[in-house]
N, C-alpha and C positions, 0 to 999 in steps of 0.2 A: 170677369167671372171665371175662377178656376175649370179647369173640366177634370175629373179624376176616370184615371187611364185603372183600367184592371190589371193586378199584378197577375205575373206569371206563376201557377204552381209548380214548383219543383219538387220531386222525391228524389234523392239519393237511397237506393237500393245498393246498401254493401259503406255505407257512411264511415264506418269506422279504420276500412284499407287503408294505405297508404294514397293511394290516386284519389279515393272518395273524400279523403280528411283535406288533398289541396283544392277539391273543384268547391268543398264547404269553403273553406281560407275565401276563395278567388271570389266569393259573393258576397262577402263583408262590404257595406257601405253601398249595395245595390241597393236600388229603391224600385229597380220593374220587378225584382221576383220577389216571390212570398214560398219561404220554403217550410217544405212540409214533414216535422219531425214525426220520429218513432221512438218510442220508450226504449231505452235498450235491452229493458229485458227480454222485448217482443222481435228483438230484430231475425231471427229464424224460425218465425209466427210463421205461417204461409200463409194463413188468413187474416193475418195485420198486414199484413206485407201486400198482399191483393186488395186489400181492401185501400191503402192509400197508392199503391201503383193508379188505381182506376180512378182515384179524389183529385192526379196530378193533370196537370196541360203535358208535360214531358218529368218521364222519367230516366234517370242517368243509372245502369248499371255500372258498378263497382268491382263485380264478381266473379269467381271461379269461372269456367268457360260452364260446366252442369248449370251450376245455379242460377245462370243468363240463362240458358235457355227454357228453365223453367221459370224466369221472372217473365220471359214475353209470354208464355202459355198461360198466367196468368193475366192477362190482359183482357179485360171483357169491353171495354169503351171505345169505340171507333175515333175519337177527337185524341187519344192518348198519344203523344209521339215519344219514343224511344232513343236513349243514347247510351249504344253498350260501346264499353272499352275493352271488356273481356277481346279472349279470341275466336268467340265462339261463331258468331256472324259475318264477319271478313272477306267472307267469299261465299256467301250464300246473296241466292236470288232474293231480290225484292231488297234490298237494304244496299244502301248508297254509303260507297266507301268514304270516310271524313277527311279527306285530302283536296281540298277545293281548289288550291294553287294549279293541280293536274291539267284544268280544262273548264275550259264554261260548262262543259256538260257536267262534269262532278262537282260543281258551284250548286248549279243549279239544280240537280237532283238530292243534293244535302238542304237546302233551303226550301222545294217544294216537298220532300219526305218525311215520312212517316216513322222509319226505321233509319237508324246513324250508325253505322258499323265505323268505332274510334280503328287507326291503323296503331299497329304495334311501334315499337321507340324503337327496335332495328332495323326492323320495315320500313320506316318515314325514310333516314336518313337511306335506305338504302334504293327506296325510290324516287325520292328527289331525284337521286340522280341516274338512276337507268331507264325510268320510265320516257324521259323527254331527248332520250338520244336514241331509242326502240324505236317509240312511237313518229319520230320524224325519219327513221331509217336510217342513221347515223351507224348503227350498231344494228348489227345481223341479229335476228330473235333466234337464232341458234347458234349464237358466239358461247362456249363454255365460260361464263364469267363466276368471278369468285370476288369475296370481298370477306372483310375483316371486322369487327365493332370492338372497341374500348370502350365499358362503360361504368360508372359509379355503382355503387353495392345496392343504392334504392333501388335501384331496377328489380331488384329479386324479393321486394314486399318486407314486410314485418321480420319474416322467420331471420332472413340474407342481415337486415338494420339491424337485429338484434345480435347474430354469429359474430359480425363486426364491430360493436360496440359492447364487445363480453370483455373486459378487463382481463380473462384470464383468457382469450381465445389462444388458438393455435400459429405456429412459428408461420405457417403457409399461407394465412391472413395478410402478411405483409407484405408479399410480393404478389402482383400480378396473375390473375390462373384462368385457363383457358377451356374454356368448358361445352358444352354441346358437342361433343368429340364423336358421339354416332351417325353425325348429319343431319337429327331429326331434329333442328329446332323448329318450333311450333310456330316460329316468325316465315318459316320456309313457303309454308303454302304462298302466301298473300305475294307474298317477294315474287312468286311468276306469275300469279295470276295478274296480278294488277300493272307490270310490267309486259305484258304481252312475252316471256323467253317462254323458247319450248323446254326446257329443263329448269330445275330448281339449280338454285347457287353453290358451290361448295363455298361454306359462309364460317368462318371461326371468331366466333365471340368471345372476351376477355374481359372480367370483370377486374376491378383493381381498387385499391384502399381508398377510395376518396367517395362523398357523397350522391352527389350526380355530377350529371355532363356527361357526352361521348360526344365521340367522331366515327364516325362510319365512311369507310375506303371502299373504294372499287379500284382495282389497276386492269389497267388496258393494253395492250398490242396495238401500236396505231397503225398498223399495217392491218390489219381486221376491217377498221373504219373505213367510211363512205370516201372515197378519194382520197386528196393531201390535207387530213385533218394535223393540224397543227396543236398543240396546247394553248398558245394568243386565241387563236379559232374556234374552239372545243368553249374557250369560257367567253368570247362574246357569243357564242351561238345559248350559253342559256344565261346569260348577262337579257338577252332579247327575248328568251322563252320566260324567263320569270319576272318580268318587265313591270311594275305597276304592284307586284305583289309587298306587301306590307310585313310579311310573316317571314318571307325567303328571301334573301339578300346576297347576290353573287358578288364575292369579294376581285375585287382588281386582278388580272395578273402580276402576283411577283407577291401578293399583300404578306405571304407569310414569311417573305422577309424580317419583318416588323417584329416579329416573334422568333429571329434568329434560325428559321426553317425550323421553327420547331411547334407542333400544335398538339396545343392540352387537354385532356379528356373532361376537365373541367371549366371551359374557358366560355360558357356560354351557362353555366350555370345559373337559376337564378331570372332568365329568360327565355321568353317563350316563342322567340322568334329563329330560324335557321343560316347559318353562313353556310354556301360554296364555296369551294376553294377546287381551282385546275392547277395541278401541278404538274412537276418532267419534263420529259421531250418529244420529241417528234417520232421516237423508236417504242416510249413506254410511259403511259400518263398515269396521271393518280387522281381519281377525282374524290373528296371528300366530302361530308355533310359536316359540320361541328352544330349541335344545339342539345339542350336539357331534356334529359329522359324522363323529367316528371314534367316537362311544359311542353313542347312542339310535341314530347314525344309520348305524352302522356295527358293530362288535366287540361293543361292548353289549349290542347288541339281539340280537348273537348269541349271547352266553354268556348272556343273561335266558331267550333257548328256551331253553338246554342245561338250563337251570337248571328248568325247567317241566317238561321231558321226565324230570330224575331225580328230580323230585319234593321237594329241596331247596331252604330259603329263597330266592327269585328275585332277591333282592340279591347274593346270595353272589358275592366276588371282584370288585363290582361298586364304585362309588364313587355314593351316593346321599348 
């Protein structure tokens, strides 16, 4: 005798974005969730909009960092749980950051929470790898560190996919351009907090002609580091820290051989899982993140919480 299991309701608040159009995509062919549309006319209803936030088991914000925090203040039902990808909760109390790889304790307070604060697509790559050389003491949380991101034009939403794909854009679209040039990217906060540094990163990000993908750099002084950290050392030491993880995959030393030392901003495109890579020497390392700005670093990482919270395979819907 069958037994029939209740579907999950879903609301995509902000459906129509770039990140809300993949986490719709990523549920094609699911049969636990039953999702829950909105007319488009109504989509900046605030009382259509609350009225199915409250009808959902979990609702996934899409949207502007305002309009997240006025979709939680709409929330009247204590059973609703929340997954903002916005920036707007990332560091605020009470909401468990969506990087579960980090620690059992950020596993576990994504899957017993109520609130999912999604981490930003330069943030990921760029905690991946400073968080677990901080937190084990590897690296002084007052080491002045700085880092780099190369990443595809989706990053920047509808307006950036559309500047790029204008037939008649400008000559400066085709090369490379390096932007956030005041230091206040908006990825900045989360980068120390969630990393334990007592300063923010001097961080330059680069967007460039192609769709998605990035890699995220950090370089290092190994004279800074805990003893005689080597680069062979440096990448078994989180070869062992991300041990078992399904999402995060520390590449061999030497692997970017394989690729002529050379690694693509797009080369992980497409998937929703992350490579490390240790490179250098003994005097100056390079440690890298490569994965997709719309998957680990975006939609993915979203539907990996959802995937944590209903206690279902964490690949599921996923492309690993």
């Amino acid at each position: 005798m069958g037994t029939n299991i209740r579907k999950m309701k879903i609301f995509i608040d902000g459906s129509e974005g770039t990140t809300g159009l993949r986490i719709h995509e990523r549920f094609s062919g699911r049969d636990d969730i039953e999702l829950i549309p909105i007319d488009p006319k109504k989509r900046k209803d605030i009382e259509e909009r609350k009225r199915l936030i409250n009808q959902s088991d979990i609702t996934f914000l899409c949207l502007p960092d305002g309009a997240a925090r006025e979709a939680v203040s709409l929330v009247s039902s204590d059973t609703v749980k929340i997954i903002d990808t916005s920036t707007a909760h990332r560091c605020e109390e009470g909401w468990a950051y969506g990087f579960p790889e980090l620690s059992a304790e950020h596993r576990r307070n994504i899957k017993e929470g109520k609130r999912i604060a999604v981490p930003g697509c330069h943030a990921t790559g760029f905690i991946s790898l400073v968080y677990p050389i901080v937190s084990e003491k590897i690296l002084p949380a007052d080491y002045p560190i700085s880092a780099f991101s190369l990443t595809g034009y989706s990053g920047g939403g509808k307006k950036m996919i559309a500047e790029y794909e204008d037939a008649g854009r400008r000559e400066e679209y085709d090369a490379p351009r390096e932007y956030a040039l005041s230091q206040k990217h908006k990825h900045l906060k989360e980068m120390r907090k969630i990393t334990g540094l007592q300063r923010e990163p001097l961080f330059s990000p680069i967007v460039a002609d192609y769709y998605s993908g990035m890699v995220v750099s950090v370089p290092l002084y190994g004279d800074y580091l805990k003893e005689e950290t080597t680069p062979e050392k440096l990448c078994g030491f989180f070869a062992d820290f991300y041990k078992g993880q399904k999402f995060v995959k520390v590449m061999p030393f030497g692997s970017e051989e394989e690729c002529k030392g050379m690694m693509a901003g797009n080369g992980c495109s497409g998937w929703d899982g992350l490579r490390i890579f240790i490179t250098g020497n003994e005097e100056r390392m390079l440690l890298s993140a490569q994965f997709d700005n719309l998957g680990k670093g975006a939609s993915g990482a979203a539907i990996q919480c959802l995937n944590i919270m209903l206690g279902c395979e964490e690949e599921k819907g996923l492309n690993l």
